[in-house]
N, CA, C and O atoms as CSV, one atom per row, in Angstrom:
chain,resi,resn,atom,element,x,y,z
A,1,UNK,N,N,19.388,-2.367,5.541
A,1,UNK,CA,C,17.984,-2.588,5.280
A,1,UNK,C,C,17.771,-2.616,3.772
A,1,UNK,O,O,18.049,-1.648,3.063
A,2,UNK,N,N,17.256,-3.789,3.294
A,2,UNK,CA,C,16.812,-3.871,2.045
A,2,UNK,C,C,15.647,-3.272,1.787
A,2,UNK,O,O,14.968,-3.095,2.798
A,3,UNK,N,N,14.931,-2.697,0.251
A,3,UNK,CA,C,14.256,-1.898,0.268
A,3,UNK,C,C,13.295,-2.444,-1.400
A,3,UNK,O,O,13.099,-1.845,-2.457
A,4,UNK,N,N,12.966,-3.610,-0.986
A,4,UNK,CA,C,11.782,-4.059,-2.011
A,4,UNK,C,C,10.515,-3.457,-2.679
A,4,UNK,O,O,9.657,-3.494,-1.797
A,5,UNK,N,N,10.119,-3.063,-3.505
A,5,UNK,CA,C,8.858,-2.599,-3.752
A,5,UNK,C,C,8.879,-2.752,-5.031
A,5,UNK,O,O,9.922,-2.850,-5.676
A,6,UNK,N,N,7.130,-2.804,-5.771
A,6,UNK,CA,C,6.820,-3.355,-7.149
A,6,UNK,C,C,7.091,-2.086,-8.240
A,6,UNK,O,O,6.742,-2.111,-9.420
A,7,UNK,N,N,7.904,-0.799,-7.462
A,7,UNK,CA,C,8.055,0.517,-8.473
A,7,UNK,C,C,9.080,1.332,-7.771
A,7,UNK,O,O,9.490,0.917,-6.687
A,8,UNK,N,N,9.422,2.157,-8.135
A,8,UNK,CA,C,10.947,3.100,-7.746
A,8,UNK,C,C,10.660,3.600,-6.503
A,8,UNK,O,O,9.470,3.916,-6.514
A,9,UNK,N,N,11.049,3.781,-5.666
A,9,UNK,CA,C,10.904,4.353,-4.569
A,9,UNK,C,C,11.354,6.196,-4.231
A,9,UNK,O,O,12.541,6.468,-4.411
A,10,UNK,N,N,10.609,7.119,-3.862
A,10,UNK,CA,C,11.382,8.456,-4.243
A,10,UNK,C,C,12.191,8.636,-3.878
A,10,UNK,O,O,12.847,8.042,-3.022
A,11,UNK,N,N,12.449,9.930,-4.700
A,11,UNK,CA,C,14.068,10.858,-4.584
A,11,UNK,C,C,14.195,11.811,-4.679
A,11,UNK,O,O,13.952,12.286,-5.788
A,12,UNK,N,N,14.654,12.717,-3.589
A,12,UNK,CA,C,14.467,14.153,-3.390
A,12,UNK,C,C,14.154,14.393,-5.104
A,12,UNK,O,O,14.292,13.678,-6.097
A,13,UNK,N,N,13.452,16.386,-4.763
A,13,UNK,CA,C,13.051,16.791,-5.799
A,13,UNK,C,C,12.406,16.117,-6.390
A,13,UNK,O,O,11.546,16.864,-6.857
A,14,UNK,N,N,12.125,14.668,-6.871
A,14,UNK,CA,C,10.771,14.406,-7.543
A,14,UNK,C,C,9.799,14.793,-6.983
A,14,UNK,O,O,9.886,15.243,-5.840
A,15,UNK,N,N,8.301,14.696,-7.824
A,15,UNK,CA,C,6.879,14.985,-7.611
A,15,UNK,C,C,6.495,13.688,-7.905
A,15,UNK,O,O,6.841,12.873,-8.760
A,16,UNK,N,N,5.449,13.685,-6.711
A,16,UNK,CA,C,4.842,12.438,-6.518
A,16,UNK,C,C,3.877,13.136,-6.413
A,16,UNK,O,O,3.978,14.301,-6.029
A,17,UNK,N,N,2.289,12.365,-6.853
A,17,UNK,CA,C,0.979,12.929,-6.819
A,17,UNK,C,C,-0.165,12.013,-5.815
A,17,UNK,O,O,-0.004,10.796,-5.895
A,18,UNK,N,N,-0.985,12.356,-5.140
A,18,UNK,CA,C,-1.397,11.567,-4.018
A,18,UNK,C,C,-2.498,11.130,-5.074
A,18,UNK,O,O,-2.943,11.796,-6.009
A,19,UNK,N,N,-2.773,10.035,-4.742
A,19,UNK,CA,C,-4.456,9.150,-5.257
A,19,UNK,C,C,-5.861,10.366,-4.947
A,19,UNK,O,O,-6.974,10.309,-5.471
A,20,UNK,N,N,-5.402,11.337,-4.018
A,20,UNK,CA,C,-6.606,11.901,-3.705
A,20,UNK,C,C,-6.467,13.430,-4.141
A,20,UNK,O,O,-7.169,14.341,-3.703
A,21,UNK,N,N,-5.384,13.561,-5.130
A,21,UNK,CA,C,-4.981,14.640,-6.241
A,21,UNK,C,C,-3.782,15.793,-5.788
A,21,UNK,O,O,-3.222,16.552,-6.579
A,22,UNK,N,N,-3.523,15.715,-4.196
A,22,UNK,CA,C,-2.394,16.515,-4.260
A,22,UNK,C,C,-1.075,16.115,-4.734
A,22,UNK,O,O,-0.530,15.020,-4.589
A,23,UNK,N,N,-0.495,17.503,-5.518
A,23,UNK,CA,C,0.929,16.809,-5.687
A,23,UNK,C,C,1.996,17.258,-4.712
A,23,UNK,O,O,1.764,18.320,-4.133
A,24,UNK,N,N,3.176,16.601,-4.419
A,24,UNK,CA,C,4.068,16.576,-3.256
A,24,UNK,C,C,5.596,16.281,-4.025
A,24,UNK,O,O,5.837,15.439,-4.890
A,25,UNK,N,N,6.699,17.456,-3.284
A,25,UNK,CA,C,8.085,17.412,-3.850
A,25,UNK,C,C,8.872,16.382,-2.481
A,25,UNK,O,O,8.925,16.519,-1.259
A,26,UNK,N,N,9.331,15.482,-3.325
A,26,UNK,CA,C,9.858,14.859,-2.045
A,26,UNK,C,C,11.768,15.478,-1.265
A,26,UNK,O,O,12.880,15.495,-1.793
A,27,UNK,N,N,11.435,15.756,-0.292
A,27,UNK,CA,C,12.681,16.361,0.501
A,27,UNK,C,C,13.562,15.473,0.359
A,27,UNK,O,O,14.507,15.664,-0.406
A,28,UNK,N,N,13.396,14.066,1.229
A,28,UNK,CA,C,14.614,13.217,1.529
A,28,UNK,C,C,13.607,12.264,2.165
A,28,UNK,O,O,12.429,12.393,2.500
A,29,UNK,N,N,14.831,10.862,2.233
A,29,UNK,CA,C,13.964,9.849,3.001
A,29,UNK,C,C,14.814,9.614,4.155
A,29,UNK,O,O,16.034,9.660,3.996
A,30,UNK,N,N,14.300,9.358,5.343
A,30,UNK,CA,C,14.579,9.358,6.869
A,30,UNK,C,C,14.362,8.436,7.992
A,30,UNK,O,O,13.319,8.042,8.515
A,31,UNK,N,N,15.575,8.192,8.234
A,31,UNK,CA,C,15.556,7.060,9.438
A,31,UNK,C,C,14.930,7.535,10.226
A,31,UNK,O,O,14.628,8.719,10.080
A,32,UNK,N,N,14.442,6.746,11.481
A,32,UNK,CA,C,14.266,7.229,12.939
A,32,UNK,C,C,15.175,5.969,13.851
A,32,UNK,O,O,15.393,4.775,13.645
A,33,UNK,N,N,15.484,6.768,14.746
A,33,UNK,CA,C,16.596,5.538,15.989
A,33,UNK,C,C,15.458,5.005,16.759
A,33,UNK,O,O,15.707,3.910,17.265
A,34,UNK,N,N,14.469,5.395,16.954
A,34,UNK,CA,C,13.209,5.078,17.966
A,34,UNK,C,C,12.614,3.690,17.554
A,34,UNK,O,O,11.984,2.900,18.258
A,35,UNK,N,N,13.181,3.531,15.461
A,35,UNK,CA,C,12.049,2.250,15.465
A,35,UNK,C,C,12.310,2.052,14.054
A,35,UNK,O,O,12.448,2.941,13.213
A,36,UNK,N,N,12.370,0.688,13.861
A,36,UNK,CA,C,12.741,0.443,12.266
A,36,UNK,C,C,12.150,0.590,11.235
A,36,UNK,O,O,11.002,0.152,11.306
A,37,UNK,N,N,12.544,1.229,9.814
A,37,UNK,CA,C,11.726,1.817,9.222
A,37,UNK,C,C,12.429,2.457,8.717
A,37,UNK,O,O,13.624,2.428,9.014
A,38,UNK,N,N,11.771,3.542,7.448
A,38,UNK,CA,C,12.042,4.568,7.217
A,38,UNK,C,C,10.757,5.719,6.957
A,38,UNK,O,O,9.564,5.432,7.053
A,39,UNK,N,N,11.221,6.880,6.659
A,39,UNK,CA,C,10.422,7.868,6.369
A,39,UNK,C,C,10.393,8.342,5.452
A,39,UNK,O,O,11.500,8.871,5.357
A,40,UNK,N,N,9.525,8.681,4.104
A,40,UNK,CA,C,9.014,9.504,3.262
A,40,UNK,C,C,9.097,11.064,3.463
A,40,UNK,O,O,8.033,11.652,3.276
A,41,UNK,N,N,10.092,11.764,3.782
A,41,UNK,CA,C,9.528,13.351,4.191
A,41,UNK,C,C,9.025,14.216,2.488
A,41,UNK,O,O,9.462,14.084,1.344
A,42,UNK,N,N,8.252,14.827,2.914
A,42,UNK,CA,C,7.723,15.953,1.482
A,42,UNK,C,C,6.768,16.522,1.471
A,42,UNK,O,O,5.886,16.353,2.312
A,43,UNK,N,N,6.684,17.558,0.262
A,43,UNK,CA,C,5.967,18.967,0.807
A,43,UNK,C,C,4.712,19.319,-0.261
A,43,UNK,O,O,4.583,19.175,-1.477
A,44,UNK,N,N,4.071,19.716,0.537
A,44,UNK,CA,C,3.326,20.374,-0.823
A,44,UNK,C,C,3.920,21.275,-1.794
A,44,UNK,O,O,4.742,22.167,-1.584
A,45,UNK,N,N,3.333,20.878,-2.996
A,45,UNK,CA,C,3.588,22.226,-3.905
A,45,UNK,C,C,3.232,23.353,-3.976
A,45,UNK,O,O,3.892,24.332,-4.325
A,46,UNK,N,N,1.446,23.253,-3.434
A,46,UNK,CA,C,0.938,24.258,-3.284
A,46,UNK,C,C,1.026,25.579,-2.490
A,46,UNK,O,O,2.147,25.143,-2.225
A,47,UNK,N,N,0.954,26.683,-1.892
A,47,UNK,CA,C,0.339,27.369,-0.790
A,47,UNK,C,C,-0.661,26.687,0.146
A,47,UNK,O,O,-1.862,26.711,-0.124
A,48,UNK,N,N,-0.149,26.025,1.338
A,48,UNK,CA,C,1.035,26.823,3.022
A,48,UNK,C,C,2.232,26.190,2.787
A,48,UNK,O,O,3.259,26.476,3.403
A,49,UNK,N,N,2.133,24.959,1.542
A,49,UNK,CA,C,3.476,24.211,1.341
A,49,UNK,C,C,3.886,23.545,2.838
A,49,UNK,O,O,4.879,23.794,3.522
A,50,UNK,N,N,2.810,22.641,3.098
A,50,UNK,CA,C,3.383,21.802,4.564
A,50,UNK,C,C,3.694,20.563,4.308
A,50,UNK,O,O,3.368,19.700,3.493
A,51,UNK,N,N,4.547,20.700,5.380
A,51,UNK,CA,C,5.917,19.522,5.407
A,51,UNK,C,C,5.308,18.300,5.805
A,51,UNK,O,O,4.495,18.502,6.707
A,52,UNK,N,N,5.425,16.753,5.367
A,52,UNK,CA,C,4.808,15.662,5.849
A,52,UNK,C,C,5.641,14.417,5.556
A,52,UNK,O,O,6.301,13.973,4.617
A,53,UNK,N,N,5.262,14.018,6.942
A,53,UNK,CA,C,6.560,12.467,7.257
A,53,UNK,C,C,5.285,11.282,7.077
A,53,UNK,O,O,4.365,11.286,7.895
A,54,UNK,N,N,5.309,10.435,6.121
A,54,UNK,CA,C,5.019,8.833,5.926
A,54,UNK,C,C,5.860,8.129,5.672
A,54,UNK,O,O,6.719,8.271,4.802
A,55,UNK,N,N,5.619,6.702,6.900
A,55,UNK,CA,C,6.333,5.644,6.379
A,55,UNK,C,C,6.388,5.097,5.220
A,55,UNK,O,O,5.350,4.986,4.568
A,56,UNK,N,N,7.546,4.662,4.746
A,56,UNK,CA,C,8.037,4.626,3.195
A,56,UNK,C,C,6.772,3.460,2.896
A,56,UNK,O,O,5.798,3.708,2.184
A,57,UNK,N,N,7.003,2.187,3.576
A,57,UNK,CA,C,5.830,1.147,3.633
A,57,UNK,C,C,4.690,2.006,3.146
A,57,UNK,O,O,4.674,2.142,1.923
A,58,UNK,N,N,3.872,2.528,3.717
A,58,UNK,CA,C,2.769,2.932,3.516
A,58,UNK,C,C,2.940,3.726,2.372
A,58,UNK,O,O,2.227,3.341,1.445
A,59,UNK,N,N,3.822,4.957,2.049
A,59,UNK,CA,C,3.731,5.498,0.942
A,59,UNK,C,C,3.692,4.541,-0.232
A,59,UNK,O,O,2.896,4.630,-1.166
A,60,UNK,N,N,4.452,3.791,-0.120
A,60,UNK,CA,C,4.601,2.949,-1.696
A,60,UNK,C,C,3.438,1.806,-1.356
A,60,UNK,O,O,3.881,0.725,-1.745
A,61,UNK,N,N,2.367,1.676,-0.886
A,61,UNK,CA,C,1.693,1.091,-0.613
A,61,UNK,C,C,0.263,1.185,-1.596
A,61,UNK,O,O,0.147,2.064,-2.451
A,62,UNK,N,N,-0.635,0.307,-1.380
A,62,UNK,CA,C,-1.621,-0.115,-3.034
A,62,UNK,C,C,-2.670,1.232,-2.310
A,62,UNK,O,O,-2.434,1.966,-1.350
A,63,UNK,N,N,-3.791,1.167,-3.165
A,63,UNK,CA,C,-4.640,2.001,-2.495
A,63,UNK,C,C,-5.814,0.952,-2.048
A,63,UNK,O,O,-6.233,0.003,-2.710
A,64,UNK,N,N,-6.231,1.376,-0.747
A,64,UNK,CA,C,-7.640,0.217,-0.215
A,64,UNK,C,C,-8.444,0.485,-0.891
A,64,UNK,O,O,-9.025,1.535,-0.616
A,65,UNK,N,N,-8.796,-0.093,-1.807
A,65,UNK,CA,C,-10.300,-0.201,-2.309
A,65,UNK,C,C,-11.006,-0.368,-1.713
A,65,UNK,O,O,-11.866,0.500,-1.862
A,66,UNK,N,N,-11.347,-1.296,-0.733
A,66,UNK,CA,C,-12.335,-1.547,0.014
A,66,UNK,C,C,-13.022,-0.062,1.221
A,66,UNK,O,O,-14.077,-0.041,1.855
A,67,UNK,N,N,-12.095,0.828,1.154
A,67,UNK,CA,C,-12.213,2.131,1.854
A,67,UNK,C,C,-12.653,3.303,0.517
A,67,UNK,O,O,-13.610,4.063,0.376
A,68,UNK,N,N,-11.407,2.991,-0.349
A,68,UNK,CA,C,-11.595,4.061,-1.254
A,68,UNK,C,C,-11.963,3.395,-2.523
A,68,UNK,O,O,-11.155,3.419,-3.451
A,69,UNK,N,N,-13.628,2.532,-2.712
A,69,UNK,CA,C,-13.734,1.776,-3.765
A,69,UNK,C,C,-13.819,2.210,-5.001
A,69,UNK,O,O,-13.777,1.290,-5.819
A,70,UNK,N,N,-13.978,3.824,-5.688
A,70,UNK,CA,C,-14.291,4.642,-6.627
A,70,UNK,C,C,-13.319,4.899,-7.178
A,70,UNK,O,O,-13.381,5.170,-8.377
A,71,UNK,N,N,-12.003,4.905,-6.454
A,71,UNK,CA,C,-10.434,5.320,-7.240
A,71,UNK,C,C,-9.805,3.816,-7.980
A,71,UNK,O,O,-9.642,2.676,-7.543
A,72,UNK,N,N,-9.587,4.399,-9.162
A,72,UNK,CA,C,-8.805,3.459,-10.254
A,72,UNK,C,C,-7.722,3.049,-9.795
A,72,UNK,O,O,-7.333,1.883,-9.737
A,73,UNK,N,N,-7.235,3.928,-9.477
A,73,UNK,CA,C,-5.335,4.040,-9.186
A,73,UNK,C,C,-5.061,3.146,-8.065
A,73,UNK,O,O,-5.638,2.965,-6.993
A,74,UNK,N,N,-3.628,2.443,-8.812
A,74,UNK,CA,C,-3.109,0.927,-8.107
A,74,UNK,C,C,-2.528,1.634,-7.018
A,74,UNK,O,O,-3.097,1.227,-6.005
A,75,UNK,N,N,-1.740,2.428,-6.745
A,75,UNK,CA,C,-0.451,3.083,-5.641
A,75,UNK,C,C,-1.309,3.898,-5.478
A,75,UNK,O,O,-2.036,4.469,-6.291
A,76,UNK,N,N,-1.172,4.009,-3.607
A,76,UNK,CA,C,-1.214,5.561,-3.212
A,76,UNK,C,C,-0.539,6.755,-3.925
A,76,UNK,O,O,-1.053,7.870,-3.829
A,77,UNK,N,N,-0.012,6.667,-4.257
A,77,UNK,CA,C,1.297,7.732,-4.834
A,77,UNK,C,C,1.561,7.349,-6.275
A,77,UNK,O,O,1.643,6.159,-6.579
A,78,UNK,N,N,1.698,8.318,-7.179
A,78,UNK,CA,C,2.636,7.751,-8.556
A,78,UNK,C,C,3.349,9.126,-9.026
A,78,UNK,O,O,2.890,10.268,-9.062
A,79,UNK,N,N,4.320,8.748,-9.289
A,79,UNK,CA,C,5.654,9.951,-10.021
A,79,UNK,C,C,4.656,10.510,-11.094
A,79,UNK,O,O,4.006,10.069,-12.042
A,80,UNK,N,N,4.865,11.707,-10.460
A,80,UNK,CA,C,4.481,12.365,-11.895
A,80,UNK,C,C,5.562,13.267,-12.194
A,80,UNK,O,O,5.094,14.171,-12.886
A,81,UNK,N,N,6.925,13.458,-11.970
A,81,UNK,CA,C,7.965,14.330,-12.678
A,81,UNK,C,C,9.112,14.335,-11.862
A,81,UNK,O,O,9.087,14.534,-10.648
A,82,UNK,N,N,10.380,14.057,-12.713
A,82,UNK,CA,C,11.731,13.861,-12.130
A,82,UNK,C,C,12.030,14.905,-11.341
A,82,UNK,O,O,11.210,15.802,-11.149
A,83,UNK,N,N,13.602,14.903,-10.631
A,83,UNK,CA,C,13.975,15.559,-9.753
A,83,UNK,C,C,14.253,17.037,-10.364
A,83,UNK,O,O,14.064,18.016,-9.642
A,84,UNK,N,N,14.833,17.233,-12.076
A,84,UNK,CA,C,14.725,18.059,-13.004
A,84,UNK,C,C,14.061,18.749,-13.470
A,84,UNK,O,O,14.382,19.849,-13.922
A,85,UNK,N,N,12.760,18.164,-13.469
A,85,UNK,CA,C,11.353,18.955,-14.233
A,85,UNK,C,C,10.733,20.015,-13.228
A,85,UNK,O,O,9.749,20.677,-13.558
């Protein structure tokens, strides 16, 4: 499976920050046998620190303006700090 997109796609231990301000450490990314695709798994940073599976598609995906017309930000998601930091 080839894996196209207009920006890096994550990698464990990075932080990725959501359009709607949480930030998230990414675990790993994950097949399923049920259906083609992959998965985004990752966690909050914060306190309860819960675990969350999105399709990679959708994670690296633009943000709807037309839903969320007030947010600037092009990506749902943008890196905000390597697997190091």
């Amino acid at each position: 499976m080839e894996l196209v997109y207009e920006h890096d796609y994550p990698k464990p231990g990075e932080k990725w920050k959501h359009f709607k301000g949480h930030v998230y450490e990414i675990i790993c990314i994950a097949g399923d046998t049920e259906r083609d695709g992959l998965d985004v798994v990752y966690q909050d940073v914060q306190e309860p620190k819960l675990i969350w599976a999105r399709p990679l598609r959708m994670f690296m995906s633009e943000v709807d303006h037309e839903k969320y017309p007030d947010v600037t930000w092009k990506w749902r998601f943008q890196k905000v700090a390597d697997a190091d930091e």
